[in-house]
N, C-alpha and C positions, 0 to 999 in steps of 0.2 A: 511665782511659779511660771515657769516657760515650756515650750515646746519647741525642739530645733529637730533638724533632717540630718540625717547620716552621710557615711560616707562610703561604707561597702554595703551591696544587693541582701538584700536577702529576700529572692524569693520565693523561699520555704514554702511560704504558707498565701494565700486568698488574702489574707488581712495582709501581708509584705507587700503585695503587688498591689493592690488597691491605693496602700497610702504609697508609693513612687508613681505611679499613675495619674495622682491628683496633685503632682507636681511639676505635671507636662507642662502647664501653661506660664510654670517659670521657669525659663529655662535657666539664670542663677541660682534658684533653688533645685532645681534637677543637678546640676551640678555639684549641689552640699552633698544629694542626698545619695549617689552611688559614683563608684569608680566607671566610669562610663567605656564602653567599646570602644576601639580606635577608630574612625572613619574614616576608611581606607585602605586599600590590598596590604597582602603579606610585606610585599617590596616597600613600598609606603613607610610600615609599621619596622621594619626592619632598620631602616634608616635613621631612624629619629634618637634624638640624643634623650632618652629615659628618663626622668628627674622628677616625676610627680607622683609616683606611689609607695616611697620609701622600701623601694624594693633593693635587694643586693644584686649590683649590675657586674660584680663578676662571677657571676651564675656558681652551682652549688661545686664544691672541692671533688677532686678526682675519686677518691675514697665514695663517697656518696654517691656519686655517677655509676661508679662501679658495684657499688651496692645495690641501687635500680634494677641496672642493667640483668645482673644476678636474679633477680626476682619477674624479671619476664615469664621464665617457665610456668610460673603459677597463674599468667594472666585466664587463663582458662578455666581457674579453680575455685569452688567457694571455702573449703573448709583448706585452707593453705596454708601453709606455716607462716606465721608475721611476722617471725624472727625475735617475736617476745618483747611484743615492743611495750605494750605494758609492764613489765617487768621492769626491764631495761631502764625507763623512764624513773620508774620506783626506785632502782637501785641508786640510779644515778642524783635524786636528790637524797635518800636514805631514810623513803617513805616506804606503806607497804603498798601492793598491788590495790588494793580498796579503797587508798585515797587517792585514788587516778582516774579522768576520764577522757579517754582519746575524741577527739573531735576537729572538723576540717576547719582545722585554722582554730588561730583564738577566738574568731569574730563568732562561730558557732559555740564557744563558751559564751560570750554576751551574751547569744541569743537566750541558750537556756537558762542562764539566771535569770534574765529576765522573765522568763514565763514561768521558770519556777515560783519566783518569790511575787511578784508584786501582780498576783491573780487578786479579783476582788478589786480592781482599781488603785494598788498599793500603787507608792511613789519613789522613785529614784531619787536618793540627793549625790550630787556631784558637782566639780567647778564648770565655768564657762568663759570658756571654749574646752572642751575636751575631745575625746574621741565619742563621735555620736550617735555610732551605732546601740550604744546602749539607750538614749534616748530617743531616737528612731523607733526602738522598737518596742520599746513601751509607749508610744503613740498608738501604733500595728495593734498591741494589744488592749488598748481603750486606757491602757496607766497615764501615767504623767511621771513629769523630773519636778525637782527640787534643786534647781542651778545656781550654783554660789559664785557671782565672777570673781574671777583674777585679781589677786593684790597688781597694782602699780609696776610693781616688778615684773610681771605674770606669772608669781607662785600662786601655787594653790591656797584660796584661804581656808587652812583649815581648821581654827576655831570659830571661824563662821559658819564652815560646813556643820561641823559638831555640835553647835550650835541648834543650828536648820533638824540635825537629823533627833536632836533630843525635845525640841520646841514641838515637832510635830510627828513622834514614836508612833503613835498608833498608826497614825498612814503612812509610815516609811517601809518596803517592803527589803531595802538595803541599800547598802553605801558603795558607792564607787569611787575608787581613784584609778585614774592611770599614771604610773609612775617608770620610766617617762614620760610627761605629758608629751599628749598628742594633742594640739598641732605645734607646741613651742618648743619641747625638747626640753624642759627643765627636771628637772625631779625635786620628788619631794622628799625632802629628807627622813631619815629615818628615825629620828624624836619625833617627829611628828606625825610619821608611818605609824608611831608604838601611842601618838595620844591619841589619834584618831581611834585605833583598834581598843586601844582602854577606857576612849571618854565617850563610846557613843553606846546607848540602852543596850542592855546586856542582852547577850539572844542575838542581835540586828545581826545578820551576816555581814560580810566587806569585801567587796569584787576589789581586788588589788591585781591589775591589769600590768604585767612584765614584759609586753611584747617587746622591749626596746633596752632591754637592763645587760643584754652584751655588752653593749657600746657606751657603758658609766665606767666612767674612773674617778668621778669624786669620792673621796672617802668618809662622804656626809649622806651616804647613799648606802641602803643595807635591802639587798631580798627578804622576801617574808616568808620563806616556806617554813620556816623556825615555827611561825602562828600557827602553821598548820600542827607541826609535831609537838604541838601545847595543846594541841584539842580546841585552839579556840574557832568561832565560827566563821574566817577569812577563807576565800577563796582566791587562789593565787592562776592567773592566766596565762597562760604561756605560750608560745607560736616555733615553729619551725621555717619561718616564710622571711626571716629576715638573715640572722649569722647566716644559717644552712641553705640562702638561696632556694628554698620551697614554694616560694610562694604561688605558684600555680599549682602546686600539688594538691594544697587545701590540707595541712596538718598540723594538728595543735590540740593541748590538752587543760586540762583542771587540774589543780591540784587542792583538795582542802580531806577537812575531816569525814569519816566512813560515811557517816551521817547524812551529812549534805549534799556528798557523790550520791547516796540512794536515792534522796527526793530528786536529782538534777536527771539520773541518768534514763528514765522514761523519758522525757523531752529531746531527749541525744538524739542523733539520724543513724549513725553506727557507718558511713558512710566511707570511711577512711579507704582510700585504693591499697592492694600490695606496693604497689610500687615508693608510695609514700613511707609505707610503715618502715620498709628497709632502708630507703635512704636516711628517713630518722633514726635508726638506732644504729647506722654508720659513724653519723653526726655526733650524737649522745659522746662517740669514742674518740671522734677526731676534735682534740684538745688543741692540739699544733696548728689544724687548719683553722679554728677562729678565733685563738688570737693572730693568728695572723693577717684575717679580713677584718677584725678588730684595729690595729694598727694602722692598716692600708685605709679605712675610711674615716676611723678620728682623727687622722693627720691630713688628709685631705680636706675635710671637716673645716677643722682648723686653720688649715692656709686657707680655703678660700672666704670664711668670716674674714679673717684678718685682710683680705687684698677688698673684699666692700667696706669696710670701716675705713681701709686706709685712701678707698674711694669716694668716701664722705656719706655711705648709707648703713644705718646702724644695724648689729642686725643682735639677736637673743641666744644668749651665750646657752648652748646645747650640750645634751648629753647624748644624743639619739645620732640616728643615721638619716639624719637631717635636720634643718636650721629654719627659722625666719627671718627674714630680710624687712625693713621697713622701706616702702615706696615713697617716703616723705610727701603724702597729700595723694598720690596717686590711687586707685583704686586697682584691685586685683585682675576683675578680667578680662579689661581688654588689654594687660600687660598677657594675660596668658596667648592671649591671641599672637601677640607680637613674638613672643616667644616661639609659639606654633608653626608661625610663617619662616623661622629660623631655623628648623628642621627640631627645636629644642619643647620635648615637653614636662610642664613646670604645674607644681601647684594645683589649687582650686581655692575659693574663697570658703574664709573660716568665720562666720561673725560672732564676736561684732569686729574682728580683727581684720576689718576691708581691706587695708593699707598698709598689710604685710601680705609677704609672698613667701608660702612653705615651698624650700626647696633641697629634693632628698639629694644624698651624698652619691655621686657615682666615680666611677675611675679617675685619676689626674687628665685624661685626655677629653672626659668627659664634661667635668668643670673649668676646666680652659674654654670650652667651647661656649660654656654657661658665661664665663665673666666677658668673654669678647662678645656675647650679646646683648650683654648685660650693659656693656659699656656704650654698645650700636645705639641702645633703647633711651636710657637715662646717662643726663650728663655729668660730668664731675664734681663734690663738692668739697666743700671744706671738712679735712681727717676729723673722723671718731674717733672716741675711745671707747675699746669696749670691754664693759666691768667684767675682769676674771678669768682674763685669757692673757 
């Protein structure tokens, strides 16, 4: 059993800002544990080549923008039409409005499973390295995880996890996967989505974390909202911050059985802006606009693994809208730095994964500018191959 720092704020709550607070004195560890502010002016921040928050760098489709813009009128208003985004949401996976919970961003879904389920000191089992805010904040709230590492490959082990989550039932308050992992970008397939949901103690709920399932085209890869419309106890997480370019808006929702929205939705903030709610259910309709930033960043994606493999540094065959890089022996941040000084920002250290470098997908103009510092930084070596591309 371990305890690891996050990597998005939350400070919701006295107990969030307390445990980031007693991480001032690392500043490595400050860095696991939030996406940090820029340091420095607008101009500054304006300038710099984007690459560390797996954010979508060509900001949200016309359609969306124009949906915002539309919903100005109501900034004034509390009780204002939200364009039915609840609904909207429902329809569009072909749930009812009851198994819905709107909330800012996915990350505020971690939040509240976590405080929902593992009060009492219950425990999180999940793999390691994954996304950490879920074990971040069961720190926040005196829990603990249950961390199963990475097979060799860096799949998820998940009859270890299953394992983990049935050896010690009574203190598991639920199971987390993110699929695609964050921080490698792999997924887990979907036999293994369906043994994990069928082989762990009946009852256990299962945070099944989708922030990144636009950007999958294997087809050893299957969403789980199905789990939901089976009534079983899965909570499927979903974000508007990455296809739809949201991600400062802070919108994102749950998806699982009535049941479980009821216990989750007291711990909700309800916090969602007008402005947010329309540009997501613009989104929800513009089908055209993401597969088309779909194609625009797994091809991008793609050629640039292929030109560091063919530049002798290996890197982990991704499904996400972003990749890892291995630094062959190198450590992560003072490579971030170097990067920094290049107008380019990259990454944050993932452990135990020191000696790779996450690096999200942005424009062709923008990953040119990544591999010519790439190349400034580290020298040539002998071509990779890399398994599955």
């Amino acid at each position: 059993m371990a305890r690891q720092v996050s990597r998005r704020k939350f400070f919701g709550s006295a107990a969030a800002t307390v445990g980031v607070l007693g991480l001032a004195k690392s500043p490595e560890l400050f860095a696991q544990a939030v996406t940090q502010r820029f340091g420095g002016n607008d101009a500054d921040y304006d300038r710099m080549v984007k690459l560390a928050s797996n954010e979508n760098n060509y900001g949200p489709p016309k359609a969306v923008m124009d949906a915002m813009q539309g919903a100005w009128k109501y900034a004034n208003r509390y009780g204002y039409p939200d364009g039915d985004i609840i609904e909207a949401i429902a329809a569009h996976h072909g749930v009812k409005p009851e198994n819905v919970l709107l909330t800012a961003g996915s990350g505020e879904v971690l939040q509240v499973v976590g405080t929902t389920f593992l009060s009492g000191g219950k425990k999180v089992v999940g793999a390691d390295p994954s996304y950490g805010s879920v074990y971040q904040h069961a720190t926040n709230i005196k829990a603990d995880a249950i961390k199963v590492p990475l097979r060799r490959d860096y799949s998820a082990d998940i009859p270890g996890m299953i394992k983990a989550a049935n050896d010690n039932a009574a203190q598991v308050g639920f199971f987390y996967l993110c699929n695609p992992n964050n921080p490698t970008g792999v997924i887990v397939p979907k036999t293994e989505v369906d043994a994990a949901v069928k082989g762990i103690p009946k009852g256990m709920p299962i945070l099944i974390d989708e922030a990144y399932h636009h950007f999958v085209d294997d087809p050893n890869y299957a969403e789980s909202v199905s789990y939901v419309k089976e009534g079983r106890p899965v909570i499927v997480a979903r974000t508007f911050s990455k296809i739809a370019a949201l991600a400062a808006m802070r919108i994102g929702y749950a998806l699982a059985p009535a049941e479980l929205i009821r216990q989750m939705r007291p711990y909700s903030m309800g916090s969602v802006n007008v402005l947010a709610k329309w540009g997501a259910v613009a989104s929800l309709k513009d089908t055209a606009g993401q597969a088309d930033v779909k194609k625009k960043i797994t091809d991008t994606r793609n050629k640039t693994q292929r030109e560091l493999e063919a530049y002798g540094y290996p890197t982990i065959p991704s499904q996400a809208n972003f990749f890892m890089v291995s630094l062959e022996g190198r450590t992560v941040q003072p490579v971030i730095q170097e990067f920094r000084e290049k107008g380019i920002l990259v990454g944050r250290p993932f452990p135990p994964m020191i000696n790779h470098l996450r690096v999200s997908v942005g424009t062709p103009d923008d990953m040119e500018k990544f591999l010519k510092g790439f190349k400034e930084i580290f020298p040539k070596k002998t071509a990779t191959t890399m398994a599955g591309r």
